[in-house]
C-alpha positions in Angstrom: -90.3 -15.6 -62.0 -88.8 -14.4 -58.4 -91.5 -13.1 -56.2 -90.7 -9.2 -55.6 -90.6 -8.2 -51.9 -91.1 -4.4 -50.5 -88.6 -3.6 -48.4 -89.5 -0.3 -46.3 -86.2 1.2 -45.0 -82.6 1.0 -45.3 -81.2 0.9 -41.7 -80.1 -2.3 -39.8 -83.2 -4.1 -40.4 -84.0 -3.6 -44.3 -80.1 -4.2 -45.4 -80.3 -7.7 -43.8 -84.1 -7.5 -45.1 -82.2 -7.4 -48.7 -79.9 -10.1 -48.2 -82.0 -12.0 -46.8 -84.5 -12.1 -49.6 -81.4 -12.6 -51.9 -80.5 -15.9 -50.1 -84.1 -16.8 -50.7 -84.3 -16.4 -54.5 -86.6 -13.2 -53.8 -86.2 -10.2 -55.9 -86.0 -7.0 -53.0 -87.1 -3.7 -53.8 -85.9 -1.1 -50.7 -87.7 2.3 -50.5 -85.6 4.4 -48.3 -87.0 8.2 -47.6 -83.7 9.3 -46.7 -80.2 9.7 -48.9 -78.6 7.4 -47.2 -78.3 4.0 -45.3 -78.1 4.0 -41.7 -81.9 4.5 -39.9 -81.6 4.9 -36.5 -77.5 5.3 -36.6 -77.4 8.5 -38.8 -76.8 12.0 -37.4 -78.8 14.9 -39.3 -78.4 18.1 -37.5 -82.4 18.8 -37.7 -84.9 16.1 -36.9 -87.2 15.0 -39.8 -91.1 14.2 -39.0 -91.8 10.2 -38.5 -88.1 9.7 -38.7 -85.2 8.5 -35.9 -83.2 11.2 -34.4 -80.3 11.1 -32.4 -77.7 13.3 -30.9 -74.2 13.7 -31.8 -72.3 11.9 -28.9 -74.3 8.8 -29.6 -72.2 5.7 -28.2 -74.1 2.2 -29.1 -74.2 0.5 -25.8 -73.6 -2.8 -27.0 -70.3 -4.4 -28.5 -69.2 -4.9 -32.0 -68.6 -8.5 -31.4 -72.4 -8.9 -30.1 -74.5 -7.0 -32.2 -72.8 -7.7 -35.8 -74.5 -9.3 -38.7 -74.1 -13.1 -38.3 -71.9 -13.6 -41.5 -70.1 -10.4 -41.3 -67.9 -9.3 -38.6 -67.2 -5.4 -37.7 -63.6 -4.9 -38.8 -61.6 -6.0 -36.0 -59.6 -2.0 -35.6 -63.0 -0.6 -34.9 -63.7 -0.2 -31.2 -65.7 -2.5 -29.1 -68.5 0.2 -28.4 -68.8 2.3 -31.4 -70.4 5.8 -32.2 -73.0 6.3 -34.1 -70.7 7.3 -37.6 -69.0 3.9 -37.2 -72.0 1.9 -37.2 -73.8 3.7 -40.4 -69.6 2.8 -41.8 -70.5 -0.4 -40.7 -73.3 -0.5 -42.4 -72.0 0.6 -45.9 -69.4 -2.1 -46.0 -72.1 -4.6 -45.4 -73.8 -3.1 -48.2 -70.7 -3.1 -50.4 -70.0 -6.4 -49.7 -73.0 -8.2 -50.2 -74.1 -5.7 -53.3 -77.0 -4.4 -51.3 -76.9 -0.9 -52.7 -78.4 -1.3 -56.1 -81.7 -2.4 -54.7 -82.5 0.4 -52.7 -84.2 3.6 -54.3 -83.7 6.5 -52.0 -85.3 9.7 -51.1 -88.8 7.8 -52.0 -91.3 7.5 -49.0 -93.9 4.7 -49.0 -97.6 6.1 -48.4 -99.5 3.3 -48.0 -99.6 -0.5 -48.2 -102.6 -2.3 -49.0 -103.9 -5.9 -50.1 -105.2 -6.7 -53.6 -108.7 -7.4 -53.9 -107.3 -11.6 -54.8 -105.1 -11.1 -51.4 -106.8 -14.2 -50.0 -105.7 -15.7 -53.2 -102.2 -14.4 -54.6 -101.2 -12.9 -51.0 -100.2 -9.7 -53.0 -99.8 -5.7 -51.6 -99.9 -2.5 -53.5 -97.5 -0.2 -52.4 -97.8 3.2 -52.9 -94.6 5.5 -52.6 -93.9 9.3 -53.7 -90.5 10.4 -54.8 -88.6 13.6 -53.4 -90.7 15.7 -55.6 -93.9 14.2 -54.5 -94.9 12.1 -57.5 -96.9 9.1 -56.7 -96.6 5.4 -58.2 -98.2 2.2 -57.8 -96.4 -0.7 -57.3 -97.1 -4.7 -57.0 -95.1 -6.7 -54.7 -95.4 -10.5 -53.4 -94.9 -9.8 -49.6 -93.5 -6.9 -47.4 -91.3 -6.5 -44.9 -91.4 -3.2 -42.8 -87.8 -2.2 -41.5 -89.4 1.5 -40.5 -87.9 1.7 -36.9 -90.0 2.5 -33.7 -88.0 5.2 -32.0 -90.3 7.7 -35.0 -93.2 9.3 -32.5 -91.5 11.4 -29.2 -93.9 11.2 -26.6 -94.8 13.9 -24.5 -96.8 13.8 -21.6 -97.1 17.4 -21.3 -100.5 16.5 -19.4 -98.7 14.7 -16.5 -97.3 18.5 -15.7 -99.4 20.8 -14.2 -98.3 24.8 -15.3 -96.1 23.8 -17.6 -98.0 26.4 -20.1 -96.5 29.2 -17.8 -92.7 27.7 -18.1 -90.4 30.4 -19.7 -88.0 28.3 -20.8 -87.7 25.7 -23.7 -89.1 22.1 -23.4 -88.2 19.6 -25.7 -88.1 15.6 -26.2 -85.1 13.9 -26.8 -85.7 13.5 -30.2 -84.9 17.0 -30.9 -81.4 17.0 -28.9 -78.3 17.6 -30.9 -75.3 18.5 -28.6 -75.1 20.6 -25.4 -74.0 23.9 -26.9 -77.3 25.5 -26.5 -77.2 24.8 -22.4 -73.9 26.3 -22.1 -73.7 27.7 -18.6 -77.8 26.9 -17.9 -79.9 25.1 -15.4 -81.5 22.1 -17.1 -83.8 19.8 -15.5 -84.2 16.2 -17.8 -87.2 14.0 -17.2 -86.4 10.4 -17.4 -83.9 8.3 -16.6 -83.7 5.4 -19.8 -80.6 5.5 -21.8 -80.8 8.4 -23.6 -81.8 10.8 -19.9 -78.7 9.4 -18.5 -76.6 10.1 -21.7 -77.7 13.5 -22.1 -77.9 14.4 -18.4 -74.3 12.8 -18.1 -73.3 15.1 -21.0 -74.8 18.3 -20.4 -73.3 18.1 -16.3 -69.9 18.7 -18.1 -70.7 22.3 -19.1 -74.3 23.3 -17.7 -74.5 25.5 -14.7 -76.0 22.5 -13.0 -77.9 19.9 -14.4 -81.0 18.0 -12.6 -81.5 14.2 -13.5 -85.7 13.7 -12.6 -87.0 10.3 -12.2 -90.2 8.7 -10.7 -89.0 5.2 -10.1 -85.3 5.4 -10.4 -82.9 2.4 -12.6 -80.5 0.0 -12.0 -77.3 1.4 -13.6 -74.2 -0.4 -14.9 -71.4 0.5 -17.2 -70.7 -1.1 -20.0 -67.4 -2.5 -18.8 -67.4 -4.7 -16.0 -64.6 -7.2 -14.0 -61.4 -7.4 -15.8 -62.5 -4.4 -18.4 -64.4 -6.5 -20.7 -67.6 -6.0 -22.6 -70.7 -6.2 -20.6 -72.9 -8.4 -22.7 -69.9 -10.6 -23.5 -69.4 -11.4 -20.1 -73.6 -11.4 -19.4 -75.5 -12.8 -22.5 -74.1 -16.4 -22.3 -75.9 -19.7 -22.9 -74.5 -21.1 -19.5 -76.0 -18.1 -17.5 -79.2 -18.4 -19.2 -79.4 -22.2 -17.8 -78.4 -20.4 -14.2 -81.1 -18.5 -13.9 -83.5 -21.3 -14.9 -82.1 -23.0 -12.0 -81.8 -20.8 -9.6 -84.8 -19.0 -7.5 -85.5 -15.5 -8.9 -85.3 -13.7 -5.5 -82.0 -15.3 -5.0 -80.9 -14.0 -8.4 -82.0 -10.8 -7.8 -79.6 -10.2 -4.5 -77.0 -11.3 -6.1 -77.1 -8.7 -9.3 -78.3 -6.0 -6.7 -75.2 -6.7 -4.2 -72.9 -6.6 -6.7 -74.1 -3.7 -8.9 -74.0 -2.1 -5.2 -70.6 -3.0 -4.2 -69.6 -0.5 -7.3 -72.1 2.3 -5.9 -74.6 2.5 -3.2 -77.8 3.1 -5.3 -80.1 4.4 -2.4 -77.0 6.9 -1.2 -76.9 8.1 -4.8 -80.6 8.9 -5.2 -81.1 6.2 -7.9 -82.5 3.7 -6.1 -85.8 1.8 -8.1 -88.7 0.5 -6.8 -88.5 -3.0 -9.2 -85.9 -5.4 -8.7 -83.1 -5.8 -11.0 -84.3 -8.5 -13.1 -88.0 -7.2 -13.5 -86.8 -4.8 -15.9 -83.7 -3.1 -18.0 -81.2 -1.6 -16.5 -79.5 1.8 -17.5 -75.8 1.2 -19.0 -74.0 4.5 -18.3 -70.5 4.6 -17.5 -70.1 8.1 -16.2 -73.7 8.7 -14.4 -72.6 8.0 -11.1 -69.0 9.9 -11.2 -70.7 13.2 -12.3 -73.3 12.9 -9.6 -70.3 11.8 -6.8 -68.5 15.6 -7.8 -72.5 17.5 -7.5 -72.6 18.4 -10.8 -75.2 16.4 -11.5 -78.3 16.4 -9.3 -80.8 13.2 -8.6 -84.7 14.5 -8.3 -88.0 12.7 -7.9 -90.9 13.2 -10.2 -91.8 16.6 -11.5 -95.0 17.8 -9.5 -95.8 20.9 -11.3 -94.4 23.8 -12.7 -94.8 27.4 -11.4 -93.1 29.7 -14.0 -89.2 28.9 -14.0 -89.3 27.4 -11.3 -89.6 23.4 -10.8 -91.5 21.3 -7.6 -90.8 17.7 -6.9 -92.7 15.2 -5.5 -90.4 15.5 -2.4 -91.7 19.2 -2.0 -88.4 20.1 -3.2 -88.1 23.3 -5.4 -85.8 24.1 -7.9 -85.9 27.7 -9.0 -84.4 29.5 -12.6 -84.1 26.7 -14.6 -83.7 27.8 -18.3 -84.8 24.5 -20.4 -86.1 21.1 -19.6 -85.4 18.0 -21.8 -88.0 15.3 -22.0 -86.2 11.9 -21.8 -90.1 10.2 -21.8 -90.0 7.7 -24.6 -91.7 6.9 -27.8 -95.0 5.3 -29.6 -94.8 3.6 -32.8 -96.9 3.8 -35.6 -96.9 2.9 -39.0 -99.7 4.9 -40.8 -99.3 3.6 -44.4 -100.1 0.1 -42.9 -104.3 -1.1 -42.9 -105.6 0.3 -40.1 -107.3 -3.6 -39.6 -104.0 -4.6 -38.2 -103.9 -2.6 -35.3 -106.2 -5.8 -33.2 -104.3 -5.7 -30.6 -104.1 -3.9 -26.8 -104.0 -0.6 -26.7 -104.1 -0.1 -30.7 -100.7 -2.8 -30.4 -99.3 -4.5 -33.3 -100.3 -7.9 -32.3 -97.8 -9.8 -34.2 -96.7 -13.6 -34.0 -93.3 -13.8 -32.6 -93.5 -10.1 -32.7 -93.1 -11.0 -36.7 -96.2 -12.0 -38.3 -100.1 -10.3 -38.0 -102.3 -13.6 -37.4 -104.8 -12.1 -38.7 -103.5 -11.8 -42.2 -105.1 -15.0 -44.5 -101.7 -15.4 -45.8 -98.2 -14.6 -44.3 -96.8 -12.4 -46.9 -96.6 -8.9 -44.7 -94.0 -9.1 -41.7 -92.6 -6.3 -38.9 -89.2 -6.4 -38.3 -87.2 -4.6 -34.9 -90.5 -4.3 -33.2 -89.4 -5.9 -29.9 -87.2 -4.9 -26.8 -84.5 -6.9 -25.1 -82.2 -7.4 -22.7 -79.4 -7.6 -25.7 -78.4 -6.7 -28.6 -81.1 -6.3 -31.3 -79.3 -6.9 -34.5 -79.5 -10.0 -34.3 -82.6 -10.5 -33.2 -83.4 -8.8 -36.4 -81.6 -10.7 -38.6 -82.8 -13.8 -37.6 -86.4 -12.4 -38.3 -85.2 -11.7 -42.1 -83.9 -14.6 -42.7 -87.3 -16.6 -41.0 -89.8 -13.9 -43.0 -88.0 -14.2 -46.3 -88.4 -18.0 -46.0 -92.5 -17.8 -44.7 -92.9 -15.7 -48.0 -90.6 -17.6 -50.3 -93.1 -20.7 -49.4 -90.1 -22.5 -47.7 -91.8 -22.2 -44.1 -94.8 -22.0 -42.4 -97.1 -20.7 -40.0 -99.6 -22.1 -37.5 -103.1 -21.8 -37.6 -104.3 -18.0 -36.3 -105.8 -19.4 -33.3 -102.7 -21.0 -32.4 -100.9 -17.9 -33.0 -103.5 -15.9 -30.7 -103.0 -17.9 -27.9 -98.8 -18.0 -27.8 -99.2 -14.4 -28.5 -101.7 -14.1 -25.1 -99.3 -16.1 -23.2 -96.4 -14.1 -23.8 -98.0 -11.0 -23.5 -99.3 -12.1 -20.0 -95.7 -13.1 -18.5 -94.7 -9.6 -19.2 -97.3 -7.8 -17.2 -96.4 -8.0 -13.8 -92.9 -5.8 -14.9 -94.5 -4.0 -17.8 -98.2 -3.5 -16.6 -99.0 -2.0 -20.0 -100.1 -4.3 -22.5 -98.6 -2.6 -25.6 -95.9 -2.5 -23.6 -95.9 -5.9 -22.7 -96.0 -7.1 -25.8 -92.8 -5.8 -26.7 -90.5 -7.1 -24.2 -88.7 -10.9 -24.8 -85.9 -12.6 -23.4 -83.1 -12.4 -25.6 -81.0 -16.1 -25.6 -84.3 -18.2 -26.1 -86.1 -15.6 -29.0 -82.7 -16.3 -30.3 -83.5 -19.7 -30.4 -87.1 -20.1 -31.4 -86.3 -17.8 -34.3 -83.7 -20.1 -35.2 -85.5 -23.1 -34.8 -87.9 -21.6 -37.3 -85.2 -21.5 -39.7 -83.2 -24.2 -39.5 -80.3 -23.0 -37.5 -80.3 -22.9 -33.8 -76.8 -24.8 -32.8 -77.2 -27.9 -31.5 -74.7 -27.6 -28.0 -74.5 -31.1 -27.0 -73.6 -32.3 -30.6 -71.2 -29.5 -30.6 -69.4 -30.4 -27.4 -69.5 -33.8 -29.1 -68.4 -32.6 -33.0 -66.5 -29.8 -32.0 -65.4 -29.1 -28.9 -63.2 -26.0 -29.2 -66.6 -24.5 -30.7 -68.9 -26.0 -28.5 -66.8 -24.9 -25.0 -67.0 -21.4 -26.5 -71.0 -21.7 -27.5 -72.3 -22.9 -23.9 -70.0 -20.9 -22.0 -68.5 -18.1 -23.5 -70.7 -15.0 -25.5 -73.9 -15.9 -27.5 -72.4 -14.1 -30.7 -74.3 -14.0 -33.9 -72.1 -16.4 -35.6 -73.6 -19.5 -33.8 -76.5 -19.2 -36.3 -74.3 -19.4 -39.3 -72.4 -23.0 -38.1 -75.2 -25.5 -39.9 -78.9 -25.4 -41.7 -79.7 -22.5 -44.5 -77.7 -19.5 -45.1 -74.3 -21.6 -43.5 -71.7 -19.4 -43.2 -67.8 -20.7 -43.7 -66.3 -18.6 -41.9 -68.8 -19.1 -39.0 -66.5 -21.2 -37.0 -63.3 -19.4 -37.3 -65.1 -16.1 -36.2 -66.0 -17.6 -33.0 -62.8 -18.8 -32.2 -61.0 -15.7 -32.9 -63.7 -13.3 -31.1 -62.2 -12.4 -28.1 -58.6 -11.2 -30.9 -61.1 -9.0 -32.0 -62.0 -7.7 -29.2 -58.4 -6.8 -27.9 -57.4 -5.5 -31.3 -58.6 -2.1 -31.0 -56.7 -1.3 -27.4 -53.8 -2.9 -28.2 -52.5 0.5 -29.5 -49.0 0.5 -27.3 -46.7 -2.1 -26.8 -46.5 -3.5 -23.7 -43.0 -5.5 -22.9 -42.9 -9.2 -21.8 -40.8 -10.1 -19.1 -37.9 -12.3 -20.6 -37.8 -16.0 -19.8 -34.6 -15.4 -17.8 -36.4 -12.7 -15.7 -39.4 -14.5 -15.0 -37.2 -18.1 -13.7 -34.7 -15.6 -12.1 -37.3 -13.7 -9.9 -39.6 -16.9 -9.3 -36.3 -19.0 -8.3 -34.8 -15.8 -6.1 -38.4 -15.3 -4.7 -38.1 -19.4 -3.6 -34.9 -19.1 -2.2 -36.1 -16.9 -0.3 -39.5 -18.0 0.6 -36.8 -21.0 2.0 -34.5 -19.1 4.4 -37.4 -17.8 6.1 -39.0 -20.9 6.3 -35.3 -22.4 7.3 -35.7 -19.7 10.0 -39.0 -20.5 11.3 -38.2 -23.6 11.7 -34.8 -23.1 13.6 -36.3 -21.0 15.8 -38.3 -23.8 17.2 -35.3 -26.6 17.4 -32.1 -24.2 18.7 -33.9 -23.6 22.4 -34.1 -27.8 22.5 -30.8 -28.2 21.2 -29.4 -25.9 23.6 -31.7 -28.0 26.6 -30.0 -30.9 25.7 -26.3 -30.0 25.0 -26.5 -28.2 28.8 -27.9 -31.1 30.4 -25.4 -33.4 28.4 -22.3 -31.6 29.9 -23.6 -31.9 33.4 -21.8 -34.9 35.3 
């Protein structure tokens, strides 16, 4: 009999959570409290409690080609950067396509997850969930995989601002944003400057009386098209640049992304300016950010000091008087408060998780977190790769180290993130996306071999070391091998001009091209011609004169 496997949440991570555990002879069972696929990609018009929220101009911020599922490419009409109702479209063809849809039971929320009195034994979890009505059941599963999200707790810092009790006005988190139409014609102040404060400051600038973008340590900001127009991570999250930087000294590395992201804009003239180095940590991708603050109508502040009434003081001793609302761009916690409370060990009340996968201090490996990290990349993929590793740990196929082993790889990479992130739980969070690729992939069987590539295949293997690190490399050998693997790789870049290629643009002909090249020699050759008799005719007049003298 198939081992049955909890899967909690239908976004990005539980779909490929469900085909995963299909590939691996697991029966799935996907309790979604929503009425439909999608997690963090779906747009409600009111945000629900210890759910995702976004607003309605959402734009993912990395490319189709880069953040697919491994062994199913976005259709190659969509758009390189999509919004947020392509992706959750995305999603429901993966679904159709793999029959995904059948194992998930919707509008049912889990309430809590807890081991069998023989867990040390049969490694089993009973799952409690309660249907839109509120009716309870009991189930019994084999293992678990939580696909819940981590973008579910806003957090406010209220604290940090002194008088903000007095403050007319509305403040909310960006959880709660929708669109601008409420701050029509308003002053707006938004604290933080991550990826969503830039998108909504950026946003609300275009109809907003004026619209003030506070930050305490400023960002690095790029766009997410860069030389020739093409996708940023396309052209950044490449094997051969990964083996650059290990080469290179950091402080070296560091001038040279700062010079250029500086050549585009001045940072410091700008007001964005940070105090960490470009590398320490991520940058803001915003393509518009520095255009609307060029034509004033958005405004660059330091940290909020305090609040007195409507009106705002910064650090700088700055004030900024009448502001109507302020939007809190400050973050989010995650919990998961249907999980034992005894797997909270780590800093800070921190999942501490193996591979930021696997609790080590579970007696056997049957519960696993999935999309709890952060990265410089895409994080599908990441994702996926966890799946297909966790599905394998509890179908018996892999294995884990002993938990003191675990403890200690956990400690060391916790530690090389503090001096960027000086929080622990932080910390913990952060890896660096080519080589978790790989270790992930090692665990599983599928990390490409590049020198045996350049050998084997070369078209494949050029494309693998030096072009994009797209998902399909981990579908070329090993478990879960993918056909179609080597095809999409070598047709990656059609997809990406697909989409823009709405107009067409005419050729010169053949006869052109040889006519202008050949009339552009000719010429290049009478001038040269002339150059060059400019130099002998004064001699060659010297010498006829002197000839004719007797």
């Amino acid at each position: 009999m198939a081992k049955r496997v909890a899967v909690i949440g239908a976004g990005s991570s539980g779909l490929t959570s469900i085909k995963c555990c299909l590939d691996e002879g697991l029966e799935p069972v996907c309790f979604e409290s929503s009425d439909g696929i999608g997690g963090l990609w779906r747009f409600q018009e009111k945000p629900e409690a210890d759910r995702c929220s976004i607003y309605r101009s959402l734009t993912v911020n990395t490319s189709k080609e880069m953040m697919c599922y491994s062994d199913f490419p976005v259709p190659d009409h969509y758009p390189n950067f999509m919004h947020n109702s392509l992706i959750v479209q995305y999603f429901k063809l993966y679904a159709e396509h793999f029959n995904l849809l059948k194992h998930i039971h919707f509008q049912t929320t889990v309430r809590s997850v807890r081991q069998r009195p023989d867990f040390s034994d049969s490694g089993q979890w009973e799952v409690v969930t309660a249907d839109k009505d509120g009716q309870e059941e009991k189930h019994v599963f084999d293992g678990v995989l939580v696909c819940a999200g981590h973008y579910t707790q806003p957090i406010k810092p209220l604290i940090h601002f002194p008088g903000i009790d007095t403050f007319p006005g509305t403040v909310i988190h960006s959880w709660e944003y929708k669109d601008p139409d409420p701050y029509f014609g308003k002053r707006v102040v938004i604290i933080g400057i991550g990826n969503s404060g830039g998108d909504i400051a950026v946003e609300l600038s275009r109809g907003c009386e004026k619209t003030f973008l506070s930050t305490r340590k400023g960002s690095w900001v790029i766009g997410r098209m860069v030389s020739k127009g093409l996708p940023l991570d396309m052209t950044m999250v490449r094997r051969v640049r990964d083996l650059i930087y290990c080469l290179l000294p950091r402080s070296l590395l560091n001038w040279i992304g700062e010079r250029s992201l500086n050549q585009r804009f001045d940072h410091k003239l700008y007001g964005l300016q940070p105090e960490h180095r470009i590398l320490d940590k991520r940058t803001v991708i915003n393509d518009d950010l520095p255009g609307r603050i060029l034509v004033g109508e958005l405004v660059m502040k330091p940290n909020v000091q305090k609040f007195e009434s409507s009106s705002l003081v910064f650090d700088d001793g700055t004030v900024e008087e009448k502001i109507d609302a302020v939007i809190l761009c400050t973050g989010y916690d995650f919990k998961f408060p249907f999980l034992p409370a005894s797997l909270n060990s780590g800093a800070d009340g921190d999942l501490k998780l193996y591979r930021r996968v696997f609790p080590p201090s579970l007696e056997r490996p049957t519960l696993a977190i999935l999309g709890l990290l952060q990265t410089k990349g895409p994080i599908m993929p990441a994702v996926e790769l966890q799946a297909r590793w966790a599905t394998r740990v509890i179908a018996g196929l892999n294995h884990l180290p002993p938990a003191d082993k675990m403890d200690k790889i956990i400690e060391k990479d916790i530690k090389a993130n503090l001096k960027s992130y000086p929080c622990p739980k932080l910390a913990a969070l952060q890896v660096d996306y080519i080589p978790y690729l790989d270790t992930i992939a090692k665990e599983v069987g599928v990390c490409p071999n590049i020198a045996w590539l350049l050998l084997r295949d070369p078209a494949v293997g050029l494309r693998a070391f030096f072009g994009p690190c797209t998902p399909y490399q981990f579908r070329l050998s090993g478990p879960g091998y993918w056909r179609g693997a080597r095809q999409a790789i070598l047709t990656q870049w059609e997809r990406v001009g697909k989409p823009m290629k709405t107009r067409p643009i005419p050729e010169p002909s053949s006869f052109s091209l040889f006519f202008w090249l050949g009339l552009s020699g000719l010429g290049a050759a009478v001038i040269f011609a002339i150059m060059a008799m400019q130099k002998k005719i004064p001699l060659f007049l010297r010498n006829t004169s002197v000839s004719c003298i007797p």
